[in-house]
Backbone as CSV, one residue per row, in Angstrom:
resi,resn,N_x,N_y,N_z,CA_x,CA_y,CA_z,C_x,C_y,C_z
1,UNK,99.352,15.664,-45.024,98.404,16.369,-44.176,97.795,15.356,-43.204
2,UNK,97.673,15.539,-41.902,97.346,15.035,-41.061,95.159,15.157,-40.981
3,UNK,94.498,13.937,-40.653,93.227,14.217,-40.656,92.925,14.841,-39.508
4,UNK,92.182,15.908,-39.414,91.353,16.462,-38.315,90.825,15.654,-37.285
5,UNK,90.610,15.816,-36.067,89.674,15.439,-35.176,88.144,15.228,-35.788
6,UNK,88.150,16.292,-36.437,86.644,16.829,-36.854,86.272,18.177,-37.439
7,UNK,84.883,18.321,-37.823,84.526,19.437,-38.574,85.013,20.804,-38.253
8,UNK,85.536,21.825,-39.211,86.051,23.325,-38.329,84.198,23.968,-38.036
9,UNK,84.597,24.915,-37.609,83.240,25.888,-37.173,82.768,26.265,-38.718
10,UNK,83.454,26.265,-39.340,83.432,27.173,-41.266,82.716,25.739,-41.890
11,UNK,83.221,24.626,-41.680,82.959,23.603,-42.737,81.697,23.225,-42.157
12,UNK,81.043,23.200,-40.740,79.263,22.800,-40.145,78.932,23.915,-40.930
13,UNK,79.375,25.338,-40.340,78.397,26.596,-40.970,78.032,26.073,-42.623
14,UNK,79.011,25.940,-43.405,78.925,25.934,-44.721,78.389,24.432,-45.035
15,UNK,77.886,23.396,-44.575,77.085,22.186,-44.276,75.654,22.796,-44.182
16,UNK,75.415,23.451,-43.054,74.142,23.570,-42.701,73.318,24.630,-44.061
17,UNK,74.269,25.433,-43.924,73.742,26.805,-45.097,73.393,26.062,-45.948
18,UNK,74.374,25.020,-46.592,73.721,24.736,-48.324,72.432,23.876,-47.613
19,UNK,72.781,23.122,-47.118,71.244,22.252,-46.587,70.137,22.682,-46.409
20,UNK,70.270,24.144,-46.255,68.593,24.824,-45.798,68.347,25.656,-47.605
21,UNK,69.840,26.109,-47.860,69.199,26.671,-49.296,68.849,25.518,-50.292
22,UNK,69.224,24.608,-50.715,68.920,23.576,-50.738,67.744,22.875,-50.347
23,UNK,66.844,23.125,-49.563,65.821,22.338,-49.283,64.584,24.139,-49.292
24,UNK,65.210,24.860,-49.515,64.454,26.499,-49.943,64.151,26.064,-51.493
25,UNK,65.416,25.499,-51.966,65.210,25.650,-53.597,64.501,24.396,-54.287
26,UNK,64.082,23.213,-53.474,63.177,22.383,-53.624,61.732,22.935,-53.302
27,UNK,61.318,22.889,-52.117,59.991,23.655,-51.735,59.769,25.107,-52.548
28,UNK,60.836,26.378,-52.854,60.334,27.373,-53.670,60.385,27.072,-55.123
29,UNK,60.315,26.258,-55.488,61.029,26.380,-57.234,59.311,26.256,-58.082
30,UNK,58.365,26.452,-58.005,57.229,26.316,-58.406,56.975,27.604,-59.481
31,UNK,57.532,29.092,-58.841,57.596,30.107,-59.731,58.821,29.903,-60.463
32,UNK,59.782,29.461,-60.682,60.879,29.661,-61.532,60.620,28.118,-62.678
33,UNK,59.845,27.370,-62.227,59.316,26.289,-63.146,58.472,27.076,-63.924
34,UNK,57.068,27.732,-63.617,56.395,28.318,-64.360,57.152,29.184,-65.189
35,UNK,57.676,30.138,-65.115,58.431,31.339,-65.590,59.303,30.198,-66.562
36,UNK,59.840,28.963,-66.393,60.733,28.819,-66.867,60.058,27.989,-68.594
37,UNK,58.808,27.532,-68.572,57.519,27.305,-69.235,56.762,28.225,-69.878
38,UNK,56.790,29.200,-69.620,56.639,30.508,-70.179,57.799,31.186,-71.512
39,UNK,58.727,30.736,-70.827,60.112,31.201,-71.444,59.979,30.709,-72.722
40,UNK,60.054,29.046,-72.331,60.070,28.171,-73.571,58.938,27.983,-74.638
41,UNK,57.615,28.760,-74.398,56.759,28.287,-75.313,56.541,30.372,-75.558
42,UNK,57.625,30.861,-75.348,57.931,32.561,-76.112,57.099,33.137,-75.526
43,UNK,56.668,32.936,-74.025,55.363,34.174,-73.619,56.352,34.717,-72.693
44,UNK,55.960,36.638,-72.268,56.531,36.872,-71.074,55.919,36.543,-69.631
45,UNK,57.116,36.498,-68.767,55.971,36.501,-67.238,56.344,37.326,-66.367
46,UNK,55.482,37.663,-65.255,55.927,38.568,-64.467,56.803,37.898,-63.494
47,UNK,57.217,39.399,-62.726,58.485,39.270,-61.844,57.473,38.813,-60.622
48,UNK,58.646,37.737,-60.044,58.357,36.792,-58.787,59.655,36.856,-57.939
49,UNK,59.268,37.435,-57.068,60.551,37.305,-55.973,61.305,35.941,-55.794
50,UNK,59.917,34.975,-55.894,60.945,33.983,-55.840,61.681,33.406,-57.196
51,UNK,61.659,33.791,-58.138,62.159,33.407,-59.305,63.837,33.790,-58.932
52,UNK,64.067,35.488,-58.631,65.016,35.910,-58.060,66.121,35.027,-56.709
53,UNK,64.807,34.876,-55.912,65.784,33.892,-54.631,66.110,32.797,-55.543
54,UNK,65.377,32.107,-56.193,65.802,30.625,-56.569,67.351,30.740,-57.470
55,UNK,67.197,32.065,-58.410,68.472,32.191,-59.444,69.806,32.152,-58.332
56,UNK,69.118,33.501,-57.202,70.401,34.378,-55.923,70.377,32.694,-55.536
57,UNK,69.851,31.684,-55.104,70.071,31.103,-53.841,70.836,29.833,-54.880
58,UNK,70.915,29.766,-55.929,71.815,28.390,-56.797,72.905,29.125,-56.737
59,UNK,73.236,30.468,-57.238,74.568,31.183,-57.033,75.298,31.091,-55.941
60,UNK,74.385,31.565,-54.451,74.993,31.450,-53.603,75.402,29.726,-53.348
61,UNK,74.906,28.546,-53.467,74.854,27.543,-53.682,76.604,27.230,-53.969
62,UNK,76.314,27.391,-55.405,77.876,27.343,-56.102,78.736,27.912,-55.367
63,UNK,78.515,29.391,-54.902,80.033,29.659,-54.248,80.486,29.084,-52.753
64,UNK,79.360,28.672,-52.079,79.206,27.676,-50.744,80.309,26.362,-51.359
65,UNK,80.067,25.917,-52.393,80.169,24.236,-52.782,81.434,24.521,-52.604
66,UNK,81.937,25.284,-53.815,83.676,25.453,-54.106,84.351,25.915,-52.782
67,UNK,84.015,27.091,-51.941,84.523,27.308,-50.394,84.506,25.722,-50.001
68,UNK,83.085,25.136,-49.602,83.558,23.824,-49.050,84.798,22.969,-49.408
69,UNK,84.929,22.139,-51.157,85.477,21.600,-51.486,86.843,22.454,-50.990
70,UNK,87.066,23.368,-51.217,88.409,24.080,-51.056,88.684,23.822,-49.727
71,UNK,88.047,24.353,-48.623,88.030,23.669,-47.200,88.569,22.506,-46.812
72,UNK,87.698,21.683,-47.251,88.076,19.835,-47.541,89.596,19.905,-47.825
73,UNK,89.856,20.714,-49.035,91.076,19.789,-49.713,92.521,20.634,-48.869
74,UNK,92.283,21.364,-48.599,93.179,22.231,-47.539,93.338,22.027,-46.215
75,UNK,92.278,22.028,-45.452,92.145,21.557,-44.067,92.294,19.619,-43.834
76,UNK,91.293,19.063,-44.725,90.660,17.846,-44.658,89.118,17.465,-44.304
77,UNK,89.513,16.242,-43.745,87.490,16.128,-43.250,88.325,14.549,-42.546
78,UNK,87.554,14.685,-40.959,88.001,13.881,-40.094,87.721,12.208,-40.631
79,UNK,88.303,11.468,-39.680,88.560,10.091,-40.886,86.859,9.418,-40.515
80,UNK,86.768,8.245,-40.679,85.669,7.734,-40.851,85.796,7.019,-39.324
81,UNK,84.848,6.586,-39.033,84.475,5.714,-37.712,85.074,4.639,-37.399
82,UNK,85.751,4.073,-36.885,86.799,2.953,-37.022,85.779,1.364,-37.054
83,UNK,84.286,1.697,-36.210,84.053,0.749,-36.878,83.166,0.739,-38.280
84,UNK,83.439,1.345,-38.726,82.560,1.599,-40.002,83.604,1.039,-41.153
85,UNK,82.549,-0.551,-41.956,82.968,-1.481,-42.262,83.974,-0.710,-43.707
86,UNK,84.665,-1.400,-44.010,85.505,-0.903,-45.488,84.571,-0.148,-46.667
87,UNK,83.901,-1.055,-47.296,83.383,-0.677,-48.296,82.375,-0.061,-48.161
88,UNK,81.942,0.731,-46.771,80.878,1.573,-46.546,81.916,3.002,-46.523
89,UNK,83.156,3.001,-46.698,83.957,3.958,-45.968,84.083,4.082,-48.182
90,UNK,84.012,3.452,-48.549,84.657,4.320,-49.687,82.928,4.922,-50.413
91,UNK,81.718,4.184,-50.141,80.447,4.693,-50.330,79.893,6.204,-49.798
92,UNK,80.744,6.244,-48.344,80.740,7.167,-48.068,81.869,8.765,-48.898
93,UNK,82.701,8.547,-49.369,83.205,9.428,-50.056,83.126,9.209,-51.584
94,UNK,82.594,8.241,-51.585,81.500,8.801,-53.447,80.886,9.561,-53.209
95,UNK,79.621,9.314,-52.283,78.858,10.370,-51.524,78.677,11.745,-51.534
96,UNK,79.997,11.900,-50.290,80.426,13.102,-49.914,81.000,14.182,-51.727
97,UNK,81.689,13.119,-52.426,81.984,14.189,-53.672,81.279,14.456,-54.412
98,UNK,80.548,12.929,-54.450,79.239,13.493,-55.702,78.449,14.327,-55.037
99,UNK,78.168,14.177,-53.795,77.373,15.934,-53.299,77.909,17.085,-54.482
100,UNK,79.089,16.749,-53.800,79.767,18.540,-54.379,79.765,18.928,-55.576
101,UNK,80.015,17.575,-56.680,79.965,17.312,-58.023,78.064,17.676,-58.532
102,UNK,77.635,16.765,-58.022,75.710,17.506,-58.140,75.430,18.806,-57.895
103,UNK,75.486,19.079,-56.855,75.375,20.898,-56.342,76.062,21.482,-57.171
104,UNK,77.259,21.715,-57.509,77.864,22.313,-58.470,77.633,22.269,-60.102
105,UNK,76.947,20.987,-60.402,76.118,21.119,-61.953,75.246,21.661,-61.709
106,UNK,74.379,21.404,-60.653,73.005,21.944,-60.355,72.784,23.438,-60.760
107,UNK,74.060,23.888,-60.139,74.126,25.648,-60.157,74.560,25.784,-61.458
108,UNK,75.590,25.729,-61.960,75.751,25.632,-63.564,75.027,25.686,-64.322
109,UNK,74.193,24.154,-64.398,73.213,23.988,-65.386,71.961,25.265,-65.335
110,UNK,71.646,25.216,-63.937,70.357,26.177,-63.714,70.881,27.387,-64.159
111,UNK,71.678,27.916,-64.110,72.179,29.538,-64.532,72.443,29.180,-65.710
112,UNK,73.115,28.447,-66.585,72.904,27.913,-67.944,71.872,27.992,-68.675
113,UNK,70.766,27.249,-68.125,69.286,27.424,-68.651,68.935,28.638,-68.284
114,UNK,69.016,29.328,-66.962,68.021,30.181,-67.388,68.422,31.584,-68.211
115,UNK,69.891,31.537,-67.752,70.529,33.339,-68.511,70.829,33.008,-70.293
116,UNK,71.151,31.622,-70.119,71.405,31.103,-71.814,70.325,30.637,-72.319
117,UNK,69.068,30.460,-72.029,68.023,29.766,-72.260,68.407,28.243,-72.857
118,UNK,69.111,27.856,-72.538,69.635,26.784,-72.880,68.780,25.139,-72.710
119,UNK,67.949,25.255,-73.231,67.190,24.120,-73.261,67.549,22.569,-72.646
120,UNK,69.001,22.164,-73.187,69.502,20.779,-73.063,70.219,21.112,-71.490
121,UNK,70.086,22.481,-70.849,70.624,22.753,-69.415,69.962,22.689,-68.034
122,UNK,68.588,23.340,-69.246,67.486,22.933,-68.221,67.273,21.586,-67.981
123,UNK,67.523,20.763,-69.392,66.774,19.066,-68.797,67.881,18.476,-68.311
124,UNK,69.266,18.676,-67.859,70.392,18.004,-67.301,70.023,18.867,-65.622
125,UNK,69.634,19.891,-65.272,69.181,20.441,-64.349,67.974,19.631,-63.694
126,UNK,66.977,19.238,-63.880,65.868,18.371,-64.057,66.402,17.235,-63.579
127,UNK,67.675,16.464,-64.264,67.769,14.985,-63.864,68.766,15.169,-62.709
128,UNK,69.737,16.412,-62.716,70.611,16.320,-61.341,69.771,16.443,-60.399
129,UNK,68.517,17.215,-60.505,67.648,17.544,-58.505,67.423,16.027,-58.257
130,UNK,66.884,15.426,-59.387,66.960,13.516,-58.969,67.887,13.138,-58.741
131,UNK,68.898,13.465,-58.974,70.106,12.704,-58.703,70.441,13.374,-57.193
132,UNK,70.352,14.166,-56.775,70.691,15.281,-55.669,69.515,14.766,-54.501
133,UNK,68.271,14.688,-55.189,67.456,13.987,-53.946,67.861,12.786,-53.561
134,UNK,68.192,11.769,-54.329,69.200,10.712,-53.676,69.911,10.610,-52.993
135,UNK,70.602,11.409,-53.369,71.976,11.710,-52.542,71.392,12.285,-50.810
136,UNK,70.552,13.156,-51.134,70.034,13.451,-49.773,69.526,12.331,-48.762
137,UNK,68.724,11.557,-49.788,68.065,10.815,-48.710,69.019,9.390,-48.308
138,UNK,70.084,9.245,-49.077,70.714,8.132,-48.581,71.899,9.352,-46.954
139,UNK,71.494,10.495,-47.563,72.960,10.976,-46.542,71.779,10.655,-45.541
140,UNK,70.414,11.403,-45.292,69.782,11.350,-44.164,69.546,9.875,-43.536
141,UNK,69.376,8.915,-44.521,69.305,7.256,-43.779,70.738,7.136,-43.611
142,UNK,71.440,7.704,-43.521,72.919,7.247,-43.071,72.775,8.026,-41.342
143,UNK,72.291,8.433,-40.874,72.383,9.106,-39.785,71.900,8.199,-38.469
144,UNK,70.611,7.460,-39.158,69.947,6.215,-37.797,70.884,5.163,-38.125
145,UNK,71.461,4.598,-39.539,72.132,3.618,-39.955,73.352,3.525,-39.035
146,UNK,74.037,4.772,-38.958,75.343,4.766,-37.615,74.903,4.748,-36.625
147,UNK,73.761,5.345,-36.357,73.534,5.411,-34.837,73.082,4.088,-34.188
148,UNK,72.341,3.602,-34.787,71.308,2.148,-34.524,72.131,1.396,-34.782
149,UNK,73.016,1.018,-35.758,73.283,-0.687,-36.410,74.953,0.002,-36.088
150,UNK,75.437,0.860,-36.389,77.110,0.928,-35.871,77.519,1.558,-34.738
151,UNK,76.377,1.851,-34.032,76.572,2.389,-32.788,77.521,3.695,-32.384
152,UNK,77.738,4.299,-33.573,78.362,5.561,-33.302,77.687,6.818,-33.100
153,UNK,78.797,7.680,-33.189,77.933,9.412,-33.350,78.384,9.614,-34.413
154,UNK,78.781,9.633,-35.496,79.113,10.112,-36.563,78.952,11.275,-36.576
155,UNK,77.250,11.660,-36.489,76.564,12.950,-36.543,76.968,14.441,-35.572
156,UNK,77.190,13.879,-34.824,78.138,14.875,-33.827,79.456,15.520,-34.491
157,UNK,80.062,15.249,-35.720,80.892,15.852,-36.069,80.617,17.069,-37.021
158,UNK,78.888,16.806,-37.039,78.723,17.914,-37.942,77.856,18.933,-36.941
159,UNK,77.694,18.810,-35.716,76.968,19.615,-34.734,78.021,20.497,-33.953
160,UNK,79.036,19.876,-33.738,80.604,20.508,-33.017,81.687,20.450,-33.815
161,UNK,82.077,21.960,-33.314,83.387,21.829,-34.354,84.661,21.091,-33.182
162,UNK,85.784,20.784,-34.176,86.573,20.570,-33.371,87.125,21.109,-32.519
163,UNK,87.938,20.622,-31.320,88.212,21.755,-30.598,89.893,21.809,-30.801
C-alpha cells in the first residue's frame, strides 16, 4: 500500500468528533462519578441526562476508534515530515496507537463498570483518563513543537483533506 498525501475528509471528521466527545466526557463526567458512588455504597440515584450522554458518548467513542483504526489500516495515514528526526517518528506512532488502544479501554472499561458494576473496571477506567490525558497533552505540545523548532505544518494535515 502506497502512503497517502494526507488525511481523507472521513479520517479529520472522525479526529475532530472523538476530540470534542472526548473533551465533553472530561468536563461532563461529574454526574456519572456521583451516580457511579452511589452505585457502590448500594444507594439509588436519580436520572441525569448527563449520566446518559457520558454512557451514549463512550459508545459512540468506541465505534469512532475502531472506524478510525480500520481507516488507518486500509487507507493508511500520510508519512511523517521528512524533517522530523528518527526517533521522534517512531514516538509519534506509539502515540498515535496508544490513542486508539486508551480510547478503546476507556469505552470498554467504562461500559464494563457501569452495566457490570464491575468495580476493578471502574478503577482501570480511572487510571486510563490519566493515561489518555497524557496522551492529549503531549499530542497538543506536539503541534508548537513542529511548528516552532521543526518548522513544519504537520497540523495542516489534519485541517485538509487530501486532494
Amino acid at each position: 500500500m502506497t502512503e497517502p498525501r494526507g488525511y481523507s475528509l472521513t479520517q479529520i471528521v472522525l479526529h475532530w468528533a472523538v476530540a470534542v466527545l472526548v473533551a465533553g466526557q472530561y468536563f461532563f463526567n461529574d454526574a456519572i462519578s456521583r451516580a457511579w458512588g452511589m452505585v457502590r455504597q448500594g444507594q439509588a440515584f436519580a436520572f441525569d441526562p448527563l449520566i446518559l450522554a457520558h454512557v451514549a458518548a463512550g459508545g459512540l467513542i468506541l465505534v469512532l476508534v475502531v472506524w478510525r483504526v480500520l481507516l488507518r489500516l486500509r487507507r493508511g495515514a500520510p508519512p511523517p515530515p521528512e524533517n522530523e528526526p528518527g526517533p521522534l517518528k517512531v514516538v509519534s506512532q506509539v502515540a498515535h496507537w496508544g490513542f486508539y488502544a486508551v480510547l478503546a479501554a476507556l469505552s470498554v472499561t467504562g461500559l464494563l463498570a457501569w452495566f457490570g458494576a464491575i468495580g476493578g473496571a471502574a478503577l482501570a477506567h480511572n487510571v486510563l483518563k490519566v493515561a489518555l490525558l497524557a496522551l492529549v497533552v503531549l499530542h497538543v505540545l506536539a503541534v508548537p513543537f513542529h511548528r516552532l523548532v521543526l518548522k513544519n505544518d504537520v497540523m495542516r494535515r489534519m485541517l485538509r483533506p487530501a486532494g
